[in-house]
Short mmCIF file of the C-alpha atoms (twelve columns), coordinates in Angstrom:
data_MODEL
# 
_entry.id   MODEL 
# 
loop_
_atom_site.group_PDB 
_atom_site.id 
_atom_site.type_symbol 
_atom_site.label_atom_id 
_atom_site.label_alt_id 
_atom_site.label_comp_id 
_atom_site.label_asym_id 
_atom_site.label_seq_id 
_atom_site.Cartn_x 
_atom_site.Cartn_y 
_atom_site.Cartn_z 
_atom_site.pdbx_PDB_model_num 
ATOM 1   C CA . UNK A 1   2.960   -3.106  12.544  1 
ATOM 2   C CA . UNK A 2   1.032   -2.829  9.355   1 
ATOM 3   C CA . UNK A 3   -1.198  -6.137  11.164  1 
ATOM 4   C CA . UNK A 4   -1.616  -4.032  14.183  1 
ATOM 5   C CA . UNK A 5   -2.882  -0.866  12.304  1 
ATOM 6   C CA . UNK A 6   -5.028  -2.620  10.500  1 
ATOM 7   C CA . UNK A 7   -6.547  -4.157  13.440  1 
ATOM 8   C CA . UNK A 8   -6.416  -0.422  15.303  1 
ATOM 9   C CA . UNK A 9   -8.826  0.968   11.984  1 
ATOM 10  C CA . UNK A 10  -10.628 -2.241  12.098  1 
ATOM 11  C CA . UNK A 11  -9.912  -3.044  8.557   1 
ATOM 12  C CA . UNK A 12  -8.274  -5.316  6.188   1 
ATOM 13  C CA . UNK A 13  -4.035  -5.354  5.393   1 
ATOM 14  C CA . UNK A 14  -5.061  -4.710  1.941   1 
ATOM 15  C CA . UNK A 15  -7.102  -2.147  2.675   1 
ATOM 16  C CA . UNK A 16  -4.574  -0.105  4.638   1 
ATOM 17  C CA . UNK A 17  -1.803  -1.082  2.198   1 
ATOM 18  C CA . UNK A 18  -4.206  0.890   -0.738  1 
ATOM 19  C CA . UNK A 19  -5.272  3.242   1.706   1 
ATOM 20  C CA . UNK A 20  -1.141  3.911   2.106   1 
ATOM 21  C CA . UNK A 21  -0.826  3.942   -1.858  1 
ATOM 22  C CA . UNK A 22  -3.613  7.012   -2.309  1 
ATOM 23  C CA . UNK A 23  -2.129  8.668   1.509   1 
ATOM 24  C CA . UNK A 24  1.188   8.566   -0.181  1 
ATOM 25  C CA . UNK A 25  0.883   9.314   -4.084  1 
ATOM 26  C CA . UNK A 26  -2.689  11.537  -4.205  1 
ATOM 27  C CA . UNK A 27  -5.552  10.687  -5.593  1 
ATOM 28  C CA . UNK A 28  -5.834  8.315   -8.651  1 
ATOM 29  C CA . UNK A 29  -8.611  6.297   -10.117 1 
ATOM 30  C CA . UNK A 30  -9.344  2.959   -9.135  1 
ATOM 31  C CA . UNK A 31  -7.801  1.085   -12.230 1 
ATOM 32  C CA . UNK A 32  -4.544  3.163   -11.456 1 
ATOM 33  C CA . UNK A 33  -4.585  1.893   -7.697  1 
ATOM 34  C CA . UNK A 34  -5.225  -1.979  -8.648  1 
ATOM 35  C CA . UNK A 35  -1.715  -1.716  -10.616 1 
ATOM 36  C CA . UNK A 36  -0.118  0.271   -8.584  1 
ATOM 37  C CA . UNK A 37  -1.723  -2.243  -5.627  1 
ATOM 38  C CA . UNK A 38  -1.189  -5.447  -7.744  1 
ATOM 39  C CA . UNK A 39  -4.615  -6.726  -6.911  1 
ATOM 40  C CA . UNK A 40  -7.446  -7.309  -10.090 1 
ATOM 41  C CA . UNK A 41  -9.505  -4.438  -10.430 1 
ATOM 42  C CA . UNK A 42  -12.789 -6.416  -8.578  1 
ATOM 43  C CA . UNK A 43  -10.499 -6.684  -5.521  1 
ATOM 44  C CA . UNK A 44  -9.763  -3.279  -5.736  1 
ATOM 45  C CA . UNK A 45  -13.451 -2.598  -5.850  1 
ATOM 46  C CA . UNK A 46  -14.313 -4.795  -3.099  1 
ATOM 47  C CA . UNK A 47  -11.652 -2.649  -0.861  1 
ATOM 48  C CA . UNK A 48  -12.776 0.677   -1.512  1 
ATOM 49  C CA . UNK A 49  -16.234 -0.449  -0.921  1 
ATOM 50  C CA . UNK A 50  -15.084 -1.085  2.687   1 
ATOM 51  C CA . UNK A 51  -12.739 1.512   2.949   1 
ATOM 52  C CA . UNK A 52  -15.270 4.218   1.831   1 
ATOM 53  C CA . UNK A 53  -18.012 2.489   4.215   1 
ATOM 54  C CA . UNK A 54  -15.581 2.913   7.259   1 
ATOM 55  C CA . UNK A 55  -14.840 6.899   5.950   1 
ATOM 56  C CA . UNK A 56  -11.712 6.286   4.963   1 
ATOM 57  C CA . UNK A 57  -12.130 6.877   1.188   1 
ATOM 58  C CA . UNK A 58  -13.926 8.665   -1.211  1 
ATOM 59  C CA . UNK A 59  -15.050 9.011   -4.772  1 
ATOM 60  C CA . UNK A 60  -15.208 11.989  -6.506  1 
ATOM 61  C CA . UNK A 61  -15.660 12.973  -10.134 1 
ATOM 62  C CA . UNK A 62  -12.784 13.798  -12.073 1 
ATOM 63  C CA . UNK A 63  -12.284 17.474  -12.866 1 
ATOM 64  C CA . UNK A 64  -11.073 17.094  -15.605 1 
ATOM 65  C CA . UNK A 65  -13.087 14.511  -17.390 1 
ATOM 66  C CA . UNK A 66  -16.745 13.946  -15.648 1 
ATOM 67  C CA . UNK A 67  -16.813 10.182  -16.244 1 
ATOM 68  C CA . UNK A 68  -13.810 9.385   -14.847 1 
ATOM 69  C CA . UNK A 69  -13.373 9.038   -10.773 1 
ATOM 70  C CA . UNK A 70  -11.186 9.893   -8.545  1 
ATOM 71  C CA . UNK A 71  -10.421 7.858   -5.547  1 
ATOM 72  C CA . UNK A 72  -8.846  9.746   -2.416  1 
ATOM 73  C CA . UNK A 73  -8.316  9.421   1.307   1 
ATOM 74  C CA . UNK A 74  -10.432 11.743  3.938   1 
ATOM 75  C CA . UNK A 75  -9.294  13.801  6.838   1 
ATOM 76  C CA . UNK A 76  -10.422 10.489  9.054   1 
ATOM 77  C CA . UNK A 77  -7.661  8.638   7.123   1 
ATOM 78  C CA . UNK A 78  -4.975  11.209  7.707   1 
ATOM 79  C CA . UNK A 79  -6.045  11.650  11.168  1 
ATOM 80  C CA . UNK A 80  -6.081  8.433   12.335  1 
ATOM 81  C CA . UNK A 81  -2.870  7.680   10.199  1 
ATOM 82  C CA . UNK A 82  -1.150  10.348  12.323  1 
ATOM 83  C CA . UNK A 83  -2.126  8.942   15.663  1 
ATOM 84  C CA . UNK A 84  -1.009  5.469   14.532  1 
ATOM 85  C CA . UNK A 85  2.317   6.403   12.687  1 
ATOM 86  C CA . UNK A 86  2.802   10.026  14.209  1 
ATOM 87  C CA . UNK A 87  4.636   8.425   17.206  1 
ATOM 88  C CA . UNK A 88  6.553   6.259   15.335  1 
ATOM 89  C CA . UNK A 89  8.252   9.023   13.179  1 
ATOM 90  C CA . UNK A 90  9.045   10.861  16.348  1 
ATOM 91  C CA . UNK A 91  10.996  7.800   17.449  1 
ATOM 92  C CA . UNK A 92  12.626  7.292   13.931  1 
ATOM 93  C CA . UNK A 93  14.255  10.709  14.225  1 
ATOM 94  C CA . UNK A 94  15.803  9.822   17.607  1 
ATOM 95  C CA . UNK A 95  16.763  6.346   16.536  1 
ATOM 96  C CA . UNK A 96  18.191  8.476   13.319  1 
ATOM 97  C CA . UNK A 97  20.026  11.100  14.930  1 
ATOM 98  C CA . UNK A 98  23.479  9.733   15.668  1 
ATOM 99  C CA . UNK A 99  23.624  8.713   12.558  1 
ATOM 100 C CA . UNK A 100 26.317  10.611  9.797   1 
ATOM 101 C CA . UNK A 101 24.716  11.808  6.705   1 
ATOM 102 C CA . UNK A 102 26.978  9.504   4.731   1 
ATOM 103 C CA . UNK A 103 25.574  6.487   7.474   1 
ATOM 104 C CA . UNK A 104 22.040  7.634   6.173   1 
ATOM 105 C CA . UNK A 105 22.611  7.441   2.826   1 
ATOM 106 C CA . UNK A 106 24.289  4.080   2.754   1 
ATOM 107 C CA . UNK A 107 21.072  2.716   4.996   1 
ATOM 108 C CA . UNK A 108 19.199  4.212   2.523   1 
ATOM 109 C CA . UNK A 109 20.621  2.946   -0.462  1 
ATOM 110 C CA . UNK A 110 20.630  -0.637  0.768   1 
ATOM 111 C CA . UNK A 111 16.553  -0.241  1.303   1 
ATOM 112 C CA . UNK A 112 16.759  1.327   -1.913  1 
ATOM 113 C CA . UNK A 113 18.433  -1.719  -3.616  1 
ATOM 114 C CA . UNK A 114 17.052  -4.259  -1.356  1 
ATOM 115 C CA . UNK A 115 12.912  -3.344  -2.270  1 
ATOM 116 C CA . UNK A 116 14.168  -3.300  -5.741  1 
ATOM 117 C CA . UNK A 117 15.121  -6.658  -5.246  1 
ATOM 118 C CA . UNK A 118 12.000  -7.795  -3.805  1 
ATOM 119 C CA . UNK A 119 9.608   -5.982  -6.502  1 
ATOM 120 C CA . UNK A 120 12.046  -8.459  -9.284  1 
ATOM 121 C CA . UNK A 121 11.257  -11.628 -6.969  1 
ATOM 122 C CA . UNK A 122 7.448   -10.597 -6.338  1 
ATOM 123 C CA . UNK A 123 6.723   -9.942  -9.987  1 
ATOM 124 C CA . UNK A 124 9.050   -13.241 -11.389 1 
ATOM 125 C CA . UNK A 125 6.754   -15.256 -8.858  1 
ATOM 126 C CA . UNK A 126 3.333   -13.484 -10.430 1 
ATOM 127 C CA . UNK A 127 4.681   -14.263 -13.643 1 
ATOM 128 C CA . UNK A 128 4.711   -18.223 -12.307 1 
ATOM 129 C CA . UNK A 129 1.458   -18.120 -10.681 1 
ATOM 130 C CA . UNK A 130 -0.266  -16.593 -14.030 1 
ATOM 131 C CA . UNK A 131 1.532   -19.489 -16.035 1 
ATOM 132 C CA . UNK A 132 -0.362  -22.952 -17.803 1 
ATOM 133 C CA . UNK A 133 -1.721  -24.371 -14.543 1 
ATOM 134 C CA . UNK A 134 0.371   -27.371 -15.659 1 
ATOM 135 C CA . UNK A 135 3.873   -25.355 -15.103 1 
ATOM 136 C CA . UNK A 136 3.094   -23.655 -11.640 1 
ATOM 137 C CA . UNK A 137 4.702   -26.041 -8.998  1 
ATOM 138 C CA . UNK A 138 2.265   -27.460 -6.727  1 
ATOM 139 C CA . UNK A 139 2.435   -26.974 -2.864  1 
ATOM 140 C CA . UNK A 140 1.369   -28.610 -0.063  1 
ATOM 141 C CA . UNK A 141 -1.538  -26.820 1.967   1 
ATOM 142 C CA . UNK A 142 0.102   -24.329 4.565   1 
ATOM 143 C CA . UNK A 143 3.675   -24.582 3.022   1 
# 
């Protein structure tokens, strides 16, 4: 899905999975995205770059602090993340429905536990990656 939408806003996965990080959580500045992101802060750069020259982001001075900015999503963003995901959530409420409140919670505890689990794996395999070059395990090309 998250291929297809991509495709549908003619941008990059990473770029809609930031753009989905500033839809859901608010504004924040770009340093703030690349952690929550996991991506180097040039990456992050590059991305907004193309997501503010497609109108999907903008930058905006802090109110707070002048030097500081902000990084947001537009109305485009929101709008086009409606038509793309709008129909979905209509169908996740009927595929939802029969379901007990006790059903629900379970499902959602098991998503719960099982991202949890995959946040532990994703940052124990950063952690190998960032190792001596000598201690990462080498891989074949395309395994």
């Amino acid at each position: 899905m998250d291929a297809a939408a991509a495709a549908f806003l003619g941008i990059h996965r990473t770029d809609l999975a930031l753009a989905d990080v500033l839809g859901t959580d608010g504004r924040m500045s770009a340093g703030e995205l690349a952690k929550r992101g996991a991506l180097s802060p040039a990456a992050v750069t590059a991305a907004l770059d193309r997501l503010e020259a497609a109108g999907y982001v903008r930058r905006v001075r802090d109110g707070q602090d002048r030097r500081r900015v902000m990084v947001e999503v537009t109305e485009k963003m929101v709008a086009d993340a409606e038509e793309i995901y709008g129909p979905l959530a209509a169908r996740a409420e009927e595929l939802l429905e029969p379901y007990s409140d006790e059903q629900l919670r379970t499902m959602i505890d098991v998503m719960r536990r099982g991202t949890q689990m995959q946040l532990e794996r994703a940052a124990a395999l950063r952690e190998q990656v960032s190792a001596e070059p000598a201690a990462r395990p080498r891989r074949a090309a395309g395994r």
